[in-house]
N, C-alpha and C positions, 0 to 999 in steps of 0.2 A: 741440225743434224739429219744425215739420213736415216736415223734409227729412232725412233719414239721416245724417246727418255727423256722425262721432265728432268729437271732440276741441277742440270750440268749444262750448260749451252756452250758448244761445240759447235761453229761453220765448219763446211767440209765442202768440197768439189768432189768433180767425181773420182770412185778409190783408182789407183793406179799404184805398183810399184816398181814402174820401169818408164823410162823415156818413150814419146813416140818416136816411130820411123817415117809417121806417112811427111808429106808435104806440109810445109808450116809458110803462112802467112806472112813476110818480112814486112808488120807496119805495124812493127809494135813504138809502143810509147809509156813512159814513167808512169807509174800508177799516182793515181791524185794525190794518196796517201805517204807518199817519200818523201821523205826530209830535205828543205830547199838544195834544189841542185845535184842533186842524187838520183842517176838514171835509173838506176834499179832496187827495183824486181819494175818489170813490165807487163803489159798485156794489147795482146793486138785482138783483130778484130774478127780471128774466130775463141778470143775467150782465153786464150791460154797465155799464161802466165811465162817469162823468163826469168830467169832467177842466177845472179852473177855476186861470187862471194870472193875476196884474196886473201888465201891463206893458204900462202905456199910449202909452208910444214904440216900441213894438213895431210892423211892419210886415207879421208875418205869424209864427203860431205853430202849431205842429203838435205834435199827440201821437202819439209813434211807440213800438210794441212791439219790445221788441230782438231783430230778426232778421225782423220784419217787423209790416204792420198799422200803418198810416199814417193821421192823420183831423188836417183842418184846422181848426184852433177859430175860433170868432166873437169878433170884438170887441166888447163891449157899450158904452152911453153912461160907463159907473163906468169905461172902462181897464180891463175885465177881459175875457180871454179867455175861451170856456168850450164844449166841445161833448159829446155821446155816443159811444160805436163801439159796435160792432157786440154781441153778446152771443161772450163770451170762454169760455173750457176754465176749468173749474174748478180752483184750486191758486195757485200762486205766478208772478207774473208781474214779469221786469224791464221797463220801460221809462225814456220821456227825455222831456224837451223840447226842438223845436227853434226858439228863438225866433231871426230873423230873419239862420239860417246856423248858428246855433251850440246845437250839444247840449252840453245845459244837465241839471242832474236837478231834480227837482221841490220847491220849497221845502218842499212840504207830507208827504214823507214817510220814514222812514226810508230808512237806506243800506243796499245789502246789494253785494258783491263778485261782479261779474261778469262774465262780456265786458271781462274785462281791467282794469276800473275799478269803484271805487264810485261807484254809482247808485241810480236810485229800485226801489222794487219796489212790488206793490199785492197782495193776495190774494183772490181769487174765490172765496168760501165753498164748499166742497166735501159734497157730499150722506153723504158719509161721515167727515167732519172730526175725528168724535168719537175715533177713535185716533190724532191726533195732538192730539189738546187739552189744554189747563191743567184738571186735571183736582183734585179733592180727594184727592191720593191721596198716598203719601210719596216724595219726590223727590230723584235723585238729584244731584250739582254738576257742572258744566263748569269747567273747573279749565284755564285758563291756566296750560302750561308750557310754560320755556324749557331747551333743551338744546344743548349744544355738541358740532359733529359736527367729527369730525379731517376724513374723507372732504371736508366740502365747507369746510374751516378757516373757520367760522364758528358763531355761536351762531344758532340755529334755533328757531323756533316752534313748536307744537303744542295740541291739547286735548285735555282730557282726560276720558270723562263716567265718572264713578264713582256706584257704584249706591247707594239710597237709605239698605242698611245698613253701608257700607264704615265710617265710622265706630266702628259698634257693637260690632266685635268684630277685635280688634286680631290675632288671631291668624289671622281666615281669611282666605283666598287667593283669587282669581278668574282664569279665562280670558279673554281679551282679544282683540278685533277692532280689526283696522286696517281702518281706513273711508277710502277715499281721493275726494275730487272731481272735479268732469270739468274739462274745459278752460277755461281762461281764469276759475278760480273759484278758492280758495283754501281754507286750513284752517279758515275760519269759516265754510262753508257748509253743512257737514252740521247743523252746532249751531243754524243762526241760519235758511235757509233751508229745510231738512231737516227742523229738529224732530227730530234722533236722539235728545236726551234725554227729550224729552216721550213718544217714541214706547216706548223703553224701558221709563220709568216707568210705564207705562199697561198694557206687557205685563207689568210686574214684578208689579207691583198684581193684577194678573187672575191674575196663577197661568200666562201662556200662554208663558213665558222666564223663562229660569234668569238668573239677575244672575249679569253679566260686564264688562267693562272696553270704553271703546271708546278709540283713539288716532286722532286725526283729527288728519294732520300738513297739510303745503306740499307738493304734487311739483313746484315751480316751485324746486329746491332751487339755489345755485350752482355752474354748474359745467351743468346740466340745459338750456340752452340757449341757439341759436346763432343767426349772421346766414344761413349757409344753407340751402336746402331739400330736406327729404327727402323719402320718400315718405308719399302722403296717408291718413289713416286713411279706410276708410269704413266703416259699420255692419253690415260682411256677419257672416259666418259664423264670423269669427277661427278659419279654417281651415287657415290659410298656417303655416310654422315658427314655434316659440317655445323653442326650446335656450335661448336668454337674453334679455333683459327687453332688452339692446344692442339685439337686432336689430330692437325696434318703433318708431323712430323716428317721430315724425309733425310735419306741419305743425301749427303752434299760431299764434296770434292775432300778427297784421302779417307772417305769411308767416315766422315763425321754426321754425327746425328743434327741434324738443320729443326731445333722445333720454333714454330710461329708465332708464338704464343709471347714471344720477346717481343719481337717488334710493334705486336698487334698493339701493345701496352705503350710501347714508347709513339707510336704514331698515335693510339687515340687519347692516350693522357699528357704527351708531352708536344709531338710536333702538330700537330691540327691546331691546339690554342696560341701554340707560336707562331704559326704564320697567320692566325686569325689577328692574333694581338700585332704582329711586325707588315702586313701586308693589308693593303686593301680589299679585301675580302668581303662576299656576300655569306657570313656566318650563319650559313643554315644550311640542315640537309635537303632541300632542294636543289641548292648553286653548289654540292661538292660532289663528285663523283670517284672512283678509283679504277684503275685499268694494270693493266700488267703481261707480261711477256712469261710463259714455259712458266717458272717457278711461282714469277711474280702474278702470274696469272692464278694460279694458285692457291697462292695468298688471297690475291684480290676476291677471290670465291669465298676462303674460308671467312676474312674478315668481313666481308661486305652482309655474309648471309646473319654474321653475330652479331654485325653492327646496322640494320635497317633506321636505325634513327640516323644515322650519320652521313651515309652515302645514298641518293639518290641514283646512280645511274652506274654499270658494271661493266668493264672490259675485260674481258680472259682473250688470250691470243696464246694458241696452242698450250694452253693450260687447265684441256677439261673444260667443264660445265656446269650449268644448272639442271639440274632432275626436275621433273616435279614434286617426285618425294623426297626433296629436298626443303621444298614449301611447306611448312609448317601450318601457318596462316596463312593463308591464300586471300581474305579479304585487304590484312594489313599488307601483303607483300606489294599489292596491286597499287593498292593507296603512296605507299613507299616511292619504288622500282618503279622511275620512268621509261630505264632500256635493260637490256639485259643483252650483250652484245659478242661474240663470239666469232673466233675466226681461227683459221689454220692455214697452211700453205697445199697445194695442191696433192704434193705429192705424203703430207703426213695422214696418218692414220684419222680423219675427224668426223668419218661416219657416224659412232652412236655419239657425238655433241651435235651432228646438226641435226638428227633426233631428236633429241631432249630437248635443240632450240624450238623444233617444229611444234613440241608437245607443248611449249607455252605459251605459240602462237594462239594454239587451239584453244588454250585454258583462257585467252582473253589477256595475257601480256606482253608487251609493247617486246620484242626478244626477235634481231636480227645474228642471220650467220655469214660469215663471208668468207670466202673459198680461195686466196691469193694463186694466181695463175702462176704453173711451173716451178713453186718453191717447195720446199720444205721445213725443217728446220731451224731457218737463220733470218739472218736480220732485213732480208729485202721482204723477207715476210709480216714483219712488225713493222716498220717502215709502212707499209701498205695498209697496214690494221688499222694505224694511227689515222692515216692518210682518212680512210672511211668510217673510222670511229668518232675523230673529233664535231665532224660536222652533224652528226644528230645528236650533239649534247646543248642540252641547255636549250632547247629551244623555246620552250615556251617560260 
C-alpha cells in the first residue's frame, strides 16, 4: 500500500483516475499471471498495464487496482473494452473489474487471495526478478497439509515447502520457519504470491541458506474473529506493550475485530507439535524461528516476544518492531533471540523501526534492518525481505 496501514494488504500502482495521453510503448506482452492462452491484461516495458474486457452490453467499465488507481476503458466497435494506466511499481499487483456497478475479477487471469476474496492479480516484471524465478535448479515441494487443532475444534489448513533434498535422506532433520500473511490474505499467499519456494530454492542452489522447513498456515483461525471493533493497527514503531499476542487486537477487513490470541494458541498448542510430530524437524527452539509480512509481522512480534522458549529468530516486514522496552529480560532475551530482523520498503514510513533496530544493535543484540529499494507496501517488498532474511537464519 502506499498508505501505512497494517493489517489490510492492499498492492496499488500509482493513483490515477483517467487514461494517459502521452506516448505509450507498443511492446507489450501477457502478464505471467494469465490464464494459458489469454493475452490480457498486459504490460510493456515502461510498466503500464493494458487491460481488454468483452462486454458489449456493458455501460461503463473500469479497471481499478486494489486499494487504489482507477482508469476507465473504451469501448470499441467488436463490444470490447480496452484502455492503458499509468506506468505501475514493479512486483505483484491485485486488481478488479468494474463493469457497470459490480466488481467483477478479470476473466483473463489467474486468482490469487486477497482483500478478502479471490481475485485477479497481474505481475510487473521486476528489474531484479531473477531471485524469485523458475530457475534450473533442484526444487523443493509445497505440500498441502491438513491438521486438526483441539484449540480452534476444527481441522485446519496449512503449507508446507520442504527443501529440495528432504526426500534423499530419511534420516536428516531440519529447522523450520513459520511464515505468516498480512491481512485480509490467507495461507496461499506466501507460496503462490510470495514465491517462498522459489525464493528458497534459488538460495539453496547458490549456497546463500541452509535448507530448512517453511509452515505457512491461516491466522484467519476460528475463534480469531469478531463483529466488534478494536483498536487499529498502524505501521508505526510497534513500540506499545506486547506481554501477549491477546493484547494486539486489530481492525481487519468490513470493520471486524482481528484478536491474536486464537491463533497464537492454535500455532503454539496445535500446529508446532504437528509438524514436529508429521515432519522431520529439529524440535527445539533454537532450529525454529517465525517471520511475517504487515499483519503477520505483527503477530510474529507479539507471539514471538510471549513465546522466547519457542522461537529463536524474528522476522517483521513492515509490521513494526522491537523497542527495547519491549525487553523485559534482557539477559534471557539475548540468551534466546539469535536475530531479530526487520524490514520495510523504501518508500513506507520505517524510521522510528530502524531506530528501535539500531537501539538493540547497541544493547548487544544480534538485530538487522533492511530498507527494500523503491517499494512500498506490497509484495516485491516481502519477496525481498525473505530473499535477506532466510540466509542469516540458522546459522550456527
Amino acid at each position: 500500500m502506499k498508505t501505512a496501514i497494517v493489517g489490510l494488504v492492499l498492492l496499488i500502482g500509482f493513483p490515477a483516475i483517467a487514461q494517459t495521453n502521452q506516448p505509450v510503448a507498443e511492446d507489450f506482452k501477457p502478464s505471467a499471471l494469465n490464464q494459458p492462452g489469454k493475452p490480457y491484461p498486459q504490460v510493456n516495458s515502461e510498466r503500464r498495464v493494458r487491460a481488454r474486457v468483452v462486454a458489449p452490453q456493458a455501460q461503463s467499465v473500469t479497471f481499478e487496482f486494489l486499494g487504489g488507481g482507477k482508469y476507465p476503458l473504451t469501448k470499441g466497435d467488436d463490444g470490447a473494452w480496452i484502455g492503458v494506466t499509468r506506468p505501475q511499481d514493479e512486483g505483484f499487483h491485485y486488481y478488479q473489474l468494474v463493469i457497470d456497478g459490480a466488481q467483477v475479477p478479470d476473466p483473463g487471469t489467474l486468482y490469487f487471495y486477497g482483500g478478502s476474496r479471490w481475485g485477479s492479480g497481474l505481475e510487473v516484471p521486476g528489474s531484479d526478478q531473477a531471485f524469485y524465478a523458475v530457475k534450473e535448479v533442484p526444487h523443493g515441494q509445497l505440500r498441502l497439509t491438513l491438521y486438526y487443532s483441539t484449540k480452534a475444534n476444527s481441522t485446519l489448513r496449512c503449507f508446507v515447502y520442504t527443501p529440495p533434498d528432504y526426500e534423499k535422506d530419511a534420516s536428516k532433520r531440519y529447522p523450520v520457519l513459520y511464515l505468516q500473511h498480512g491481512g485480509g490474505e490467507d495461507e496461499t499467499s506466501w507460496g503462490s504470491q510470495g514465491h517462498a519456494g522459489l525464493i528458497m530454492d534459488n538460495l539453496i542452489a547458490d549456497a546463500k541458506a541452509k535448507p530448512f522447513i517453511i509452515v505457512m498456515a491461516n491466522s484467519y483461525v476460528p475463534g480469531s474473529v469478531g463483529p466488534g471493533r478494536g483498536p487499529v493497527a498502524t505501521n508505526s514503531s510497534g513500540a506499545g506493550p506486547a506481554t501477549n499476542a491477546a493484547s494486539r487486537g486489530v481492525v481487519g477487513p468490513g470493520g471486524r475485530r482481528f484478536d491474536f490470541s486464537a491463533f497464537e494458541h492454535v500455532l503454539i498448542d496445535d500446529l508446532i507439535p504437528f509438524i514436529d510430530a508429521n515432519y522431520r524437524t529439529m524440535a527445539e527452539q533454537p532450529y525454529r524461528a517465525m517471520a511475517g509480512l504487515s499483519m503477520g509481522g505483527m503477530q510474529t512480534r507479539g507471539i514471538g516476544l510471549a513465546n522466547l522458549d519457542k522461537f529463536s529468530h524474528i522476522g517483521i516486514f513492515s509490521g513494526g518492531s522491537i523497542a527495547l522496552t519491549n525487553v523485559t529480560d534482557m539477559t534471557t532475551f539475548k540468551q534466546r533471540v539469535k536475530l531479530v530482523f526487520v524490514s520495510y520498503g523504501s518508500r513506507e514510513n520505517g524510521a522510528a523501526s530502524k531506530a528501535n533496530v539500531e537501539a538493540l544493535q547497541q544493547a548487544g543484540i544480534n538485530s538487522v534492518f533492511y530498507e527494500s529499494p523503491n517499494t512500498a507496501h506490497e509484495w516485491l517488498t516481502w519477496r525481498r525481505s525473505l530473499y535477506q532474511f532466510a540466509p542469516l537464519l540458522f546459522k550456527n
